[in-house]
SESE-564478 format. One record per residue: residue in one letter; x, y, z of N, C-alpha, C in turn. Coordinates in nm, 2 decimals, m for minus. Layout:
// SESE-564478
PT; aa; n.px; n.py; n.pz; ca.px; ca.py; ca.pz; c.px; c.py; c.pz
PT; a; X; Y; Z; X; Y; Z; X; Y; Z .
...
***
This chain:
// SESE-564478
PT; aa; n.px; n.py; n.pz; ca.px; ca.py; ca.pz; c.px; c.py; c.pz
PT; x; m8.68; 3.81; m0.22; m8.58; 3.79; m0.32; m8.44; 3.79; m0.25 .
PT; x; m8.43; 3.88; m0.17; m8.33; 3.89; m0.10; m8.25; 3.80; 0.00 .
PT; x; m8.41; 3.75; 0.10; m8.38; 3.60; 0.15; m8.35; 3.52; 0.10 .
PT; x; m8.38; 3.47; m0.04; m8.36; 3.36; m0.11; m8.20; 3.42; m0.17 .
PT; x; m8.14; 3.50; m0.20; m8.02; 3.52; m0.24; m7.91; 3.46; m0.11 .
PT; x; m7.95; 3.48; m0.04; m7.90; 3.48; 0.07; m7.90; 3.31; 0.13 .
PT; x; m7.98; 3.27; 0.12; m7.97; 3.14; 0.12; m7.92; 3.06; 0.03 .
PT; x; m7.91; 3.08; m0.07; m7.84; 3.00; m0.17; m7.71; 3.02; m0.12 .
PT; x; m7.69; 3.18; m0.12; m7.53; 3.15; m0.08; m7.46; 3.08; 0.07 .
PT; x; m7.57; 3.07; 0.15; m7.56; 3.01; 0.26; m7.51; 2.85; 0.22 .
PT; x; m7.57; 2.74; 0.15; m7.59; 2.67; 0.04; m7.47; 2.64; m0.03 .
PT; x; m7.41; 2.74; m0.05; m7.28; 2.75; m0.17; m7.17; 2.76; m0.07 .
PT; x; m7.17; 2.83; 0.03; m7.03; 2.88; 0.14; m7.04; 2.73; 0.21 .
PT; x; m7.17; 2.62; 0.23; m7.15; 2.55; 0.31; m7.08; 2.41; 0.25 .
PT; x; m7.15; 2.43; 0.08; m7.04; 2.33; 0.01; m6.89; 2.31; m0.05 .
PT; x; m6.89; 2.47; m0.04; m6.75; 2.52; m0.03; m6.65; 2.43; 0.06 .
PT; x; m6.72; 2.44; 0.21; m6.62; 2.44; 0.32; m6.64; 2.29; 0.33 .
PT; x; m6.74; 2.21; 0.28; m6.71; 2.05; 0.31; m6.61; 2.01; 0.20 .
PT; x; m6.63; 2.09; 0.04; m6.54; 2.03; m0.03; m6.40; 2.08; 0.03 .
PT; x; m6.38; 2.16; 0.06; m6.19; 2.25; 0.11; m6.16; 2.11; 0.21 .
PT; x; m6.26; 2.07; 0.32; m6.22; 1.97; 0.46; m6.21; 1.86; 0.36 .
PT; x; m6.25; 1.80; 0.27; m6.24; 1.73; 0.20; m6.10; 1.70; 0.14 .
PT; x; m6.08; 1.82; 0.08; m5.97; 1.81; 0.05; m5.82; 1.82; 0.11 .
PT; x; m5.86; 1.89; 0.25; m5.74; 1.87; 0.36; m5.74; 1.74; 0.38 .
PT; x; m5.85; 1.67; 0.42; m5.85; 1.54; 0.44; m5.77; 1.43; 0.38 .
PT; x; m5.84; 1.46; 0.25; m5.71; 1.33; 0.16; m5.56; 1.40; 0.16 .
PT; x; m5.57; 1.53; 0.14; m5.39; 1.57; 0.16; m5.38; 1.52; 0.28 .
PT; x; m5.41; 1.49; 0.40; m5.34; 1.47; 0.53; m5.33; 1.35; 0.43 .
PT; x; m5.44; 1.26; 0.43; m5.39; 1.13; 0.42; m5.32; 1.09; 0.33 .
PT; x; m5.30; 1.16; 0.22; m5.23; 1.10; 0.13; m5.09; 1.15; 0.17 .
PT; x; m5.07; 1.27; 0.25; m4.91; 1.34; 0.31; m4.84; 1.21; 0.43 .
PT; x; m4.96; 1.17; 0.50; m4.89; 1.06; 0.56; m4.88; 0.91; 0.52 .
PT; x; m4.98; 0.89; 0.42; m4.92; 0.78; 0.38; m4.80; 0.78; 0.29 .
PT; x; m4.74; 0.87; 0.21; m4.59; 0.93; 0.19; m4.53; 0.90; 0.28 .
PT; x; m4.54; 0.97; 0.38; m4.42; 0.98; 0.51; m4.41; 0.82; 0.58 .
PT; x; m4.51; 0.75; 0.55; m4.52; 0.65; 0.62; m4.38; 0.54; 0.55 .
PT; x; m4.43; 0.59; 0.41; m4.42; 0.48; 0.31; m4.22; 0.54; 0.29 .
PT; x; m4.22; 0.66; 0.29; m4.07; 0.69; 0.30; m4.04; 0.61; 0.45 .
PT; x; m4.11; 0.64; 0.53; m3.99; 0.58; 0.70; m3.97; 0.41; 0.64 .
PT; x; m4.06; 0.34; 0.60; m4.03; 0.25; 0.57; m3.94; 0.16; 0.44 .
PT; x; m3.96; 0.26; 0.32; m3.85; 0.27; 0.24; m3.65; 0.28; 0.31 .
PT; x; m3.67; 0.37; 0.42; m3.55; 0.40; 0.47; m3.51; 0.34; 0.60 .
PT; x; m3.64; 0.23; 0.64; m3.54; 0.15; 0.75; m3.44; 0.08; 0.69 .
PT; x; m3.34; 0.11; 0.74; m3.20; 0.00; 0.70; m3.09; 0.05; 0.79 .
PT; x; m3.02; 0.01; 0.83; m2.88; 0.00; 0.87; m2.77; m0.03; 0.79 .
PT; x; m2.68; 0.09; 0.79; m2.55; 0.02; 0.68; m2.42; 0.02; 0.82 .
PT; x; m2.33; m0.08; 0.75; m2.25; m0.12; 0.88; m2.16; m0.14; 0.75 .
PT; x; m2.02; m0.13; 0.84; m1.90; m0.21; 0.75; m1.80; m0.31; 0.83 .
PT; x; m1.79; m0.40; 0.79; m1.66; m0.51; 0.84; m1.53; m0.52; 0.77 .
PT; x; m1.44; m0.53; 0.91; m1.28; m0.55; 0.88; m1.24; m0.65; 0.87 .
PT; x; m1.15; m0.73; 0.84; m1.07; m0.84; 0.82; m0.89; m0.77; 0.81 .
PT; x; m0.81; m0.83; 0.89; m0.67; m0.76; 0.88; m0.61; m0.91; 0.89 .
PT; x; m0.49; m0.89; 0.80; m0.40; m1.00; 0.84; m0.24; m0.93; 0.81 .
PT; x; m0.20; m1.01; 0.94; m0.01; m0.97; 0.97; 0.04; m1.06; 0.84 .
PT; x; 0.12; m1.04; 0.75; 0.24; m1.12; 0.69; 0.33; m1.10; 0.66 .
PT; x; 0.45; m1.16; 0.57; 0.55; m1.15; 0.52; 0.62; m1.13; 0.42 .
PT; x; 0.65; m1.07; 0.37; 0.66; m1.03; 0.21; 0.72; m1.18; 0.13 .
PT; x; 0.71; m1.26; 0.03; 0.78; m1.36; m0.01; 0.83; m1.30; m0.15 .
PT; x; 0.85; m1.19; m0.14; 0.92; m1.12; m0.31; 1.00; m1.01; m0.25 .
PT; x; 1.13; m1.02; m0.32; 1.17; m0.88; m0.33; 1.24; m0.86; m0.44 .
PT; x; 1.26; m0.72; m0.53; 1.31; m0.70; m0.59; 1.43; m0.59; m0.59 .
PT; x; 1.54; m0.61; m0.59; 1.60; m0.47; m0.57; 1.70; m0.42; m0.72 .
PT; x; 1.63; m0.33; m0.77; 1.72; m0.25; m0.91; 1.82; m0.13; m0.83 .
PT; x; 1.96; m0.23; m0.86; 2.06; m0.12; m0.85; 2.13; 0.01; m0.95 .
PT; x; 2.07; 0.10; m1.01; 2.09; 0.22; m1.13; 2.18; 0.25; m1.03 .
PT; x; 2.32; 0.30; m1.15; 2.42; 0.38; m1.16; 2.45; 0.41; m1.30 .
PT; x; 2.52; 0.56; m1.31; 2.56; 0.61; m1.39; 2.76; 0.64; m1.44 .
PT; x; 2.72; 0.69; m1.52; 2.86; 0.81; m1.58; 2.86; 0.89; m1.66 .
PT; x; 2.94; 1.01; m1.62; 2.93; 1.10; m1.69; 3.08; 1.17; m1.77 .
PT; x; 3.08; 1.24; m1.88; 3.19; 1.23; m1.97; 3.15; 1.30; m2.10 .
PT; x; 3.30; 1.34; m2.16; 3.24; 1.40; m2.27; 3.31; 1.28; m2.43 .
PT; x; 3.38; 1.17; m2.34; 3.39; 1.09; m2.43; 3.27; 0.95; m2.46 .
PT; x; 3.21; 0.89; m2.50; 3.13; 0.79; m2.54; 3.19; 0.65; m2.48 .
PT; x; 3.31; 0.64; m2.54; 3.37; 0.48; m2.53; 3.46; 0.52; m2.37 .
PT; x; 3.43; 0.59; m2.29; 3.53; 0.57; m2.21; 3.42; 0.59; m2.10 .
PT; x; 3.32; 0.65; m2.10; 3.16; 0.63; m2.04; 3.16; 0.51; m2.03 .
PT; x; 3.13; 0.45; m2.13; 3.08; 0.33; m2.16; 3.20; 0.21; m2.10 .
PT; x; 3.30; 0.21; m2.09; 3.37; 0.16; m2.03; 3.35; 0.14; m1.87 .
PT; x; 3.33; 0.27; m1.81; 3.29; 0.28; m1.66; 3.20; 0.23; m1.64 .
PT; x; 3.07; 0.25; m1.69; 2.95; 0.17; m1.63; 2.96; 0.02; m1.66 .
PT; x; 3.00; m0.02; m1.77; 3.07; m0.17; m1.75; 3.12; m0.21; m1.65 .
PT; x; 3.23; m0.12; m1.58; 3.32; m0.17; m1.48; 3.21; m0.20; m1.37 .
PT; x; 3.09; m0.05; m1.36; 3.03; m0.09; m1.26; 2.94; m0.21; m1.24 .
PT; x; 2.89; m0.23; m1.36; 2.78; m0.38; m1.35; 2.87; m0.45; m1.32 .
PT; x; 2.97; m0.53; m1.34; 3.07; m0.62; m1.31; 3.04; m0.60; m1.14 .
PT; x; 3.10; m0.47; m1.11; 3.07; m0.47; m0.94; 2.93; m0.49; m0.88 .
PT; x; 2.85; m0.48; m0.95; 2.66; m0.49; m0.92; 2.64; m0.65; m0.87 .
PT; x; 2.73; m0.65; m1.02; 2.65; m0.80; m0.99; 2.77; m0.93; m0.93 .
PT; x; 2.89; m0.88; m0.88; 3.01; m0.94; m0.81; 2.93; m0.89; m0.61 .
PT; x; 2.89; m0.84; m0.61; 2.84; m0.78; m0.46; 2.72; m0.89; m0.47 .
PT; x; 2.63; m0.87; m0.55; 2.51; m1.00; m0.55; 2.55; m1.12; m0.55 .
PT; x; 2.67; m1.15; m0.62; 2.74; m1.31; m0.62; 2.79; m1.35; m0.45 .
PT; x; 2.86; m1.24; m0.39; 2.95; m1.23; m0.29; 2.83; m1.30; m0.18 .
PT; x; 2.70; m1.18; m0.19; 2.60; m1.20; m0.10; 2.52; m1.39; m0.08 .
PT; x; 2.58; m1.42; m0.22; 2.48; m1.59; m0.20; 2.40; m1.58; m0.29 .
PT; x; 2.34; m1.50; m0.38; 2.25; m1.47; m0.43; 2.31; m1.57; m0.58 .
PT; x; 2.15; m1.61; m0.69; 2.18; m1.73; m0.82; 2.23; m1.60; m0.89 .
PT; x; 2.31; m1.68; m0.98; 2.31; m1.59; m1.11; 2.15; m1.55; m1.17 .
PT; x; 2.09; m1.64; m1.17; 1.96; m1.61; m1.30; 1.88; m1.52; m1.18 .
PT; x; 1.87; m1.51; m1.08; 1.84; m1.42; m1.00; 1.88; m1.26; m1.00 .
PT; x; 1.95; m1.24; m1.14; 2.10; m1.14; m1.14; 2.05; m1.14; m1.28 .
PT; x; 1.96; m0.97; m1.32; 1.91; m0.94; m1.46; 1.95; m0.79; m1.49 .
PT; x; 1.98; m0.80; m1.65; 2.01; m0.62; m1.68; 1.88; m0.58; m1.72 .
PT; x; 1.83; m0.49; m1.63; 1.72; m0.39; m1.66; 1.68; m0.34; m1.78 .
PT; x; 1.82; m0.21; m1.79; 1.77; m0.09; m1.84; 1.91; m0.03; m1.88 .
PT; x; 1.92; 0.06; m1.99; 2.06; 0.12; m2.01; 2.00; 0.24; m2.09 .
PT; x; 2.05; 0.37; m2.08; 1.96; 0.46; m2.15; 2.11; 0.58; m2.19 .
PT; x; 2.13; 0.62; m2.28; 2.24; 0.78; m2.30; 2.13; 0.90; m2.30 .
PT; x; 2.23; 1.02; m2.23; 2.15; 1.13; m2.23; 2.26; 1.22; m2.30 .
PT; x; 2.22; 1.29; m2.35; 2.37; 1.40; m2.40; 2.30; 1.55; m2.39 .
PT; x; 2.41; 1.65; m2.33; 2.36; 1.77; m2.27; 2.44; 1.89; m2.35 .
PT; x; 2.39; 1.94; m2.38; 2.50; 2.05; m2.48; 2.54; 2.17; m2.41 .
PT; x; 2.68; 2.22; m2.32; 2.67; 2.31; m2.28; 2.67; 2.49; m2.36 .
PT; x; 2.61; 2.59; m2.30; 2.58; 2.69; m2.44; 2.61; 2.79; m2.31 .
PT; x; 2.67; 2.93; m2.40; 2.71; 3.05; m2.30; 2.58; 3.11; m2.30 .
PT; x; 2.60; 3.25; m2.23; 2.44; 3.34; m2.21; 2.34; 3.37; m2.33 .
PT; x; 2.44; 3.32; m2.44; 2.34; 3.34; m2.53; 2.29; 3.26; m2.62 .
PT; x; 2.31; 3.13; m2.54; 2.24; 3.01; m2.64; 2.35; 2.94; m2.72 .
PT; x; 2.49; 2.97; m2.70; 2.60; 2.94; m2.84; 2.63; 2.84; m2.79 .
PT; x; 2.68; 2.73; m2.85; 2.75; 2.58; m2.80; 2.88; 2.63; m2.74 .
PT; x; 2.94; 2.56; m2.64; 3.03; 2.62; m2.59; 3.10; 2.46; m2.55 .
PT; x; 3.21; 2.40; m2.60; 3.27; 2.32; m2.59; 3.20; 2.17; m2.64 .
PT; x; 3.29; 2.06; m2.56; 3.20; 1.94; m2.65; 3.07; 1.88; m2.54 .
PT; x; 3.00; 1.77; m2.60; 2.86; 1.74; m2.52; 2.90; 1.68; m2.41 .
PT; x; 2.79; 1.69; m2.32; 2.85; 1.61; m2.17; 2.78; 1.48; m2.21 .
PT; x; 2.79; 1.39; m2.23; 2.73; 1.24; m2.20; 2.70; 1.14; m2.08 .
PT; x; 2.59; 1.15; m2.07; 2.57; 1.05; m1.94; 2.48; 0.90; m2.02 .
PT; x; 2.59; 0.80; m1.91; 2.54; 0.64; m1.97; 2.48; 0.62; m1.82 .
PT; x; 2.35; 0.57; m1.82; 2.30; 0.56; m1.68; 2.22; 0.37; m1.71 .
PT; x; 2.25; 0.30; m1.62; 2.21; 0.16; m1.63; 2.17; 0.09; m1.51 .
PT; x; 2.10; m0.04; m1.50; 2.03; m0.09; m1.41; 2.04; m0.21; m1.39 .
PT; x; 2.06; m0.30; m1.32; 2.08; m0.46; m1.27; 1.97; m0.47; m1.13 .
PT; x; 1.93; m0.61; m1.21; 1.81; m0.61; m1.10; 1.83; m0.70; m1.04 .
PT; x; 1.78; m0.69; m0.90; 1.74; m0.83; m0.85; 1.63; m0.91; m0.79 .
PT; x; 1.60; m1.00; m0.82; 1.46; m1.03; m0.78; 1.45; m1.21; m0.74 .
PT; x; 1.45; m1.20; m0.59; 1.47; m1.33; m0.50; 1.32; m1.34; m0.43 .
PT; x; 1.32; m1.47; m0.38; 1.26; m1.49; m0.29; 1.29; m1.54; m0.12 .
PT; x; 1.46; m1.49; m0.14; 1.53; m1.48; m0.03; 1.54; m1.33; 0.08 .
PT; x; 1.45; m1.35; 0.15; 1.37; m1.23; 0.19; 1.48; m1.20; 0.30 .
PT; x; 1.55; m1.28; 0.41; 1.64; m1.22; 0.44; 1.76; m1.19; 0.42 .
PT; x; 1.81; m1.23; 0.29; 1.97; m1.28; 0.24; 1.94; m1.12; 0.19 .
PT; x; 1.80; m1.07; 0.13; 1.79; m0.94; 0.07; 1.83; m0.85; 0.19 .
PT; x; 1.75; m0.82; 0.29; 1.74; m0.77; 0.38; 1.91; m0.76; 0.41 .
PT; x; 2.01; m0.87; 0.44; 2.14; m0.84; 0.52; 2.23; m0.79; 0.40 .
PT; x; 2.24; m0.83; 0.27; 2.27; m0.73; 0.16; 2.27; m0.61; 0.16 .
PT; x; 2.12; m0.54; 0.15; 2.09; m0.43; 0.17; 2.16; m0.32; 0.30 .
PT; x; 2.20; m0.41; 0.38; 2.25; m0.35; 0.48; 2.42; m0.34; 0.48 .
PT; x; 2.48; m0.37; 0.38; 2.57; m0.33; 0.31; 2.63; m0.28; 0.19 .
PT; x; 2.52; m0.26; 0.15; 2.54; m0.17; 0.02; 2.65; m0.05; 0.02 .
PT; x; 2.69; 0.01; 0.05; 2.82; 0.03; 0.09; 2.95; 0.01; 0.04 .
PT; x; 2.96; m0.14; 0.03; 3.03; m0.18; m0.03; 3.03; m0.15; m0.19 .
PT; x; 2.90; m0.15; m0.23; 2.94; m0.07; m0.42; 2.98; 0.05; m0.38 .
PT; x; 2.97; 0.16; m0.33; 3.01; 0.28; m0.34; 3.19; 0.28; m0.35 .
PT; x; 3.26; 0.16; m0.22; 3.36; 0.15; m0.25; 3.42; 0.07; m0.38 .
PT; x; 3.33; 0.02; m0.40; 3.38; m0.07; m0.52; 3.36; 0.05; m0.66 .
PT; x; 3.31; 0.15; m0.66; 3.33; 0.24; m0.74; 3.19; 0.22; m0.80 .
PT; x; 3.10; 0.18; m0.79; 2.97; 0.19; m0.82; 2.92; 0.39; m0.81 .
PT; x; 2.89; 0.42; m0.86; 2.82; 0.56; m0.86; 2.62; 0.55; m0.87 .
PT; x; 2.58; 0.46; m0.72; 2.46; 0.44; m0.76; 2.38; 0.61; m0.74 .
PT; x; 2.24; 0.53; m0.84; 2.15; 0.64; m0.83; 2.04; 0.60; m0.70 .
PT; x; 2.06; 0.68; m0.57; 1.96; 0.62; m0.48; 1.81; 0.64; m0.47 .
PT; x; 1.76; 0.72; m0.56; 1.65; 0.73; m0.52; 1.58; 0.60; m0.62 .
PT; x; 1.66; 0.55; m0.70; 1.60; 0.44; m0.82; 1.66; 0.30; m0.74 .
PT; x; 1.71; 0.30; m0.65; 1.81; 0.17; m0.59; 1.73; 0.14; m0.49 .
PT; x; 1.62; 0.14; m0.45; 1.51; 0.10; m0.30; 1.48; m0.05; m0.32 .
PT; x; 1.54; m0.12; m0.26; 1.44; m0.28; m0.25; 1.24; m0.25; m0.20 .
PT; x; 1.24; m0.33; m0.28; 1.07; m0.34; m0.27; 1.04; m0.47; m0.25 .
PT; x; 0.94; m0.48; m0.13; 0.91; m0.64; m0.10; 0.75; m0.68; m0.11 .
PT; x; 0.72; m0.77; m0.18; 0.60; m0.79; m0.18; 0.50; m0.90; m0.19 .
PT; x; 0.38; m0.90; m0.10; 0.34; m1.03; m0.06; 0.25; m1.07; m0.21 .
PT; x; 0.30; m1.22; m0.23; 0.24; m1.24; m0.34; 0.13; m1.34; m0.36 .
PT; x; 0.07; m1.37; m0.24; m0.01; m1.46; m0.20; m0.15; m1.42; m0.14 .
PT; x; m0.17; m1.31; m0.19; m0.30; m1.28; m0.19; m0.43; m1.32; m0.21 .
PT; x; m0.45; m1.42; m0.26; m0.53; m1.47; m0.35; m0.65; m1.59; m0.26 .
PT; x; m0.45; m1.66; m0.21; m0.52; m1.75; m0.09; m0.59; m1.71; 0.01 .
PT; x; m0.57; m1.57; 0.03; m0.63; m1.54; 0.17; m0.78; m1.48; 0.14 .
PT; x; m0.80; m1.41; 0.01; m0.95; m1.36; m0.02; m1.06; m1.41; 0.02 .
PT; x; m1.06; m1.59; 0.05; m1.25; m1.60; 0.05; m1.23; m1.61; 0.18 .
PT; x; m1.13; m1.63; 0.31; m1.14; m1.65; 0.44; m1.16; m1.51; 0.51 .
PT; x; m1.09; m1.40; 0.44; m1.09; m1.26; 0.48; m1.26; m1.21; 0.46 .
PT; x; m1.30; m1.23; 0.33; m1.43; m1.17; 0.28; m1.52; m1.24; 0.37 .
PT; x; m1.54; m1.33; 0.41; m1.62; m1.43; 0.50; m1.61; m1.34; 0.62 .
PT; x; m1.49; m1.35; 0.68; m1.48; m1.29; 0.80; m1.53; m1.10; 0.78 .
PT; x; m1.48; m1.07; 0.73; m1.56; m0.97; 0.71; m1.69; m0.91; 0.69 .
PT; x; m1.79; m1.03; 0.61; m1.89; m1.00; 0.64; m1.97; m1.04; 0.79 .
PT; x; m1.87; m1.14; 0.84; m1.95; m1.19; 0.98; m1.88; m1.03; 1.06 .
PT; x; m1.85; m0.98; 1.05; m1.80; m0.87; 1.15; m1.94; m0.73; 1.12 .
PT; x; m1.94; m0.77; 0.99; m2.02; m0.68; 0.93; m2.19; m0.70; 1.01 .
PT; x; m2.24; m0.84; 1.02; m2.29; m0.88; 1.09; m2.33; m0.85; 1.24 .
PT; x; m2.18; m0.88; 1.29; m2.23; m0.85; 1.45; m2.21; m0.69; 1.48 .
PT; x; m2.18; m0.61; 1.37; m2.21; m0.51; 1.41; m2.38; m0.41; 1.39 .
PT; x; m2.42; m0.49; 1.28; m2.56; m0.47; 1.28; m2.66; m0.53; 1.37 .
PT; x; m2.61; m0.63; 1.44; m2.72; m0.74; 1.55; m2.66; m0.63; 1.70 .
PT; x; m2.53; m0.57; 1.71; m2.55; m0.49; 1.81; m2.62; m0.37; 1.79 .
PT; x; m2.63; m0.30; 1.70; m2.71; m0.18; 1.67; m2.84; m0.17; 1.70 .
PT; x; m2.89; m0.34; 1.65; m3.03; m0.36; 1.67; m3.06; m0.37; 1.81 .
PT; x; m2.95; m0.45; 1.87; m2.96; m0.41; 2.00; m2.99; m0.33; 2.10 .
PT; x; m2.86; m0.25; 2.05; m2.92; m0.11; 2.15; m3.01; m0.02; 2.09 .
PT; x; m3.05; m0.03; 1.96; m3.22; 0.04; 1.95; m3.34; m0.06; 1.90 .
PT; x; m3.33; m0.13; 2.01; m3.44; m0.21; 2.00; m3.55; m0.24; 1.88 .
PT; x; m3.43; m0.23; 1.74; m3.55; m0.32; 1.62; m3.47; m0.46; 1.66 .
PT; x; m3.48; m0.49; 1.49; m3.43; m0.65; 1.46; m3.36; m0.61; 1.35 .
PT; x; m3.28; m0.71; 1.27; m3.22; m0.72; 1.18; m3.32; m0.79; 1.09 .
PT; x; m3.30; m0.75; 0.97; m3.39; m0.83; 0.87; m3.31; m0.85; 0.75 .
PT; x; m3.34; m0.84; 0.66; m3.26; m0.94; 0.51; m3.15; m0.84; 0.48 .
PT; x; m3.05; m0.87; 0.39; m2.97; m0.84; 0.34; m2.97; m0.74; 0.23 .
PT; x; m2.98; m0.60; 0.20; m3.00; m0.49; 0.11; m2.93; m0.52; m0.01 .
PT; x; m2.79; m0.42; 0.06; m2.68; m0.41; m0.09; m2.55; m0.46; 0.00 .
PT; x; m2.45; m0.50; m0.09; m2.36; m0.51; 0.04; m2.21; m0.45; m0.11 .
PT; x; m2.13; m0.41; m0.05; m2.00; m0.37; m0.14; m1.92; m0.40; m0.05 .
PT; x; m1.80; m0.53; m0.15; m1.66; m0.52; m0.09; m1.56; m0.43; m0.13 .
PT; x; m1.49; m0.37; m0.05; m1.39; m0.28; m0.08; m1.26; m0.36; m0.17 .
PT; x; m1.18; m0.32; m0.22; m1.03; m0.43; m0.25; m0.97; m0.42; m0.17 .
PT; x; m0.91; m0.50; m0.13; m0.77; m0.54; m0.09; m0.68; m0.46; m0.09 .
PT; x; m0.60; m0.42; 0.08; m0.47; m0.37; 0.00; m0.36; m0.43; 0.10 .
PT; x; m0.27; m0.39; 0.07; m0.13; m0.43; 0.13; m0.02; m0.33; 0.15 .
PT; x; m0.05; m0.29; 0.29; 0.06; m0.21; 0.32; 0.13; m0.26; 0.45 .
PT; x; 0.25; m0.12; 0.50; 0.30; m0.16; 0.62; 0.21; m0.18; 0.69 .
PT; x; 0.29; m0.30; 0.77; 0.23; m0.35; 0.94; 0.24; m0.24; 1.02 .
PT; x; 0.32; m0.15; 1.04; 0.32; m0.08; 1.17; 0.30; 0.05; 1.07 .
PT; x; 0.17; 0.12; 1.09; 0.16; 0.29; 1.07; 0.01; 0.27; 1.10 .
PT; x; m0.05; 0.40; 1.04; m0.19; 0.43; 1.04; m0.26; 0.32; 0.95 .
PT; x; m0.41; 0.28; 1.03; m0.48; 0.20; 0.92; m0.55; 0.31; 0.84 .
PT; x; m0.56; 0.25; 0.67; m0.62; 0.31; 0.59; m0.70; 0.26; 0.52 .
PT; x; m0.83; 0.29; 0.48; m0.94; 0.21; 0.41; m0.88; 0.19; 0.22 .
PT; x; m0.81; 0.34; 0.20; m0.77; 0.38; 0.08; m0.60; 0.28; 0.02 .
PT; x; m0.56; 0.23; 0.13; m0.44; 0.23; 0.10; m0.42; 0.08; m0.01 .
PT; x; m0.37; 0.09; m0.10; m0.35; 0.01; m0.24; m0.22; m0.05; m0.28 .
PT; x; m0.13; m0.02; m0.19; 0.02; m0.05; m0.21; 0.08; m0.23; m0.20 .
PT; x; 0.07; m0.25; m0.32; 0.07; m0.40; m0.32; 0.26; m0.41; m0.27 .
PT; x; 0.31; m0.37; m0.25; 0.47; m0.39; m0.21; 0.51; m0.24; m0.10 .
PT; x; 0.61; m0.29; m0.04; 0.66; m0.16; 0.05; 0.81; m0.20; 0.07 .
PT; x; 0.86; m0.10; 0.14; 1.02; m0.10; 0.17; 1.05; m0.16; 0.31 .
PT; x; 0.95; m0.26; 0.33; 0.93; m0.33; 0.46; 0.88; m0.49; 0.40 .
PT; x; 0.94; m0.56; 0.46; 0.86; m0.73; 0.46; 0.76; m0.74; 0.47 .
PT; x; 0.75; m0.70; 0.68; 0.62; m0.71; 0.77; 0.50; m0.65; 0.68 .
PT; x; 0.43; m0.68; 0.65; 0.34; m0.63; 0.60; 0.16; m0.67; 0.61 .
PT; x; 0.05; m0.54; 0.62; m0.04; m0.63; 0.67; m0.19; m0.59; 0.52 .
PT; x; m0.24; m0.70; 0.54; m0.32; m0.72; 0.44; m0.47; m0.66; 0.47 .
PT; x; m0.53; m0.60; 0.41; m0.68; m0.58; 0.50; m0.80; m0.56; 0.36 .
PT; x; m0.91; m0.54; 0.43; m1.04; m0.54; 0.32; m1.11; m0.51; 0.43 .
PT; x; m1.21; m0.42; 0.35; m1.33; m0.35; 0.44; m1.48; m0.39; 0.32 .
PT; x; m1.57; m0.44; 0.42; m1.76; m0.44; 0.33; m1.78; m0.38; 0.39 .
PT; x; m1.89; m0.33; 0.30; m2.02; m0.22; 0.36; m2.13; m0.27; 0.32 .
PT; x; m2.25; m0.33; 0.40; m2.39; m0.44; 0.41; m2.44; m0.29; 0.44 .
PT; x; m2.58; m0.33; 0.35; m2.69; m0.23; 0.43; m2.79; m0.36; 0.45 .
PT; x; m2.87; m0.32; 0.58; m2.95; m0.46; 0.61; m3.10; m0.40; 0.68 .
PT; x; m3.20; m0.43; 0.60; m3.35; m0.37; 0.67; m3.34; m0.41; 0.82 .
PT; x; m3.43; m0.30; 0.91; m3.45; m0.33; 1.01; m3.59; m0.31; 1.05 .
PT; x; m3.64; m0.41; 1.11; m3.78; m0.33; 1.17; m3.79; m0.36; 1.30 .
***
């Protein structure tokens, strides 16, 4: 009886252990055909291409804002009249069209002065603040202007400078899009055919590819992938776009 107990379990421990190898078995195989099937899922190479171009701004706009301040209304308002007259007599002087020569913006602010305890304390201060614009496609006539401005200060202009900046901007963007994107993906290109190179796969079909936008900043600073600035306080200006291709390799 004892023998035979004994053998049976002999019998039972030995089917045990073929089914357990059995079952390591297909986990190996099924763990590497996973791993297999992810390495091959994940051949790819992603690469990105530049395209830069140098240009020249063919827009500029420059809004000249000046104010006045007073506690009378019609005598405010008289000054900053005087000063548009001078805004737009300095733009005439420079060469610049009349229809080139626009009123912006004109806004009153009125400020109540009050002692320590909140009480009105004499009459309101009034500020008349206004804007004349200019907007040419005379990119240097702007530029040698600009470099006299000066002259409103004497002419009694009270400009506001941080609102008085000429801005120049290229407005010919459009033409240059399908020669830049082209070239950029050929860049995009030979940078994945040398990768393949020095690790000896191949290049194979084309995955996902994303073009970046367009931007337009200064010519002379840091390049930036991020930079969006369709105008600057410069002409020179350079234009760029960046893709990013992912491309199988085997």
């Amino acid at each position: 009886m004892l023998e035979r107990f004994q053998g049976d379990r002999a019998v039972l421990l030995g089917a045990v252990g073929i089914f357990a190898l059995g079952l390591t078995t297909s986990g190996y195989a099924l763990g590497d055909g996973l791993r297999r099937w992810k390495m091959a899922e994940h051949r790819n190479v992603t690469v990105r291409g530049v395209s830069e171009r140098d240009v020249t701004a063919d827009l500029a706009t420059w809004p000249v804002s000046f104010s006045h301040e007073g506690t009378d209304l019609a005598s405010v308002q008289q000054s900053v009249d005087q000063q548009a007259r001078a805004v737009r007599a300095f733009f005439l002087r420079a060469g610049f069209k009349p229809q080139e020569i626009t009123d912006e913006d004109v806004s009153l602010s009125r400020q109540q002065p009050t002692d320590r305890y909140g009480e009105p304390v004499g009459p309101q201060k009034l500020t008349v603040t206004r804007s004349i614009q200019l907007r040419t496609n005379d990119i240097a006539r702007v530029r040698a202007a600009y470099a006299r401005q000066a002259e409103l200060l004497r002419d009694g202009v009270e400009v506001v400078g941080s609102a008085s900046n000429v801005s120049f901007t290229f407005t010919k963007l459009n033409a240059l899009k399908p020669e830049m994107i082209a070239e950029a993906n050929q860049n995009a290109r030979r940078s994945a055919d040398e990768f393949a190179k020095n690790s000896g796969v191949t290049v194979g079909k084309l995955k996902t590819a994303s073009q970046g936008y367009f931007s337009v900043g200064a010519r002379d600073g840091e390049d930036c992938d991020d930079c969006g600035s369709s105008g600057g306080s410069s002409p020179y200006q350079k234009v760029r776009v960046v893709t990013t291709i992912d491309y199988d390799i085997g």
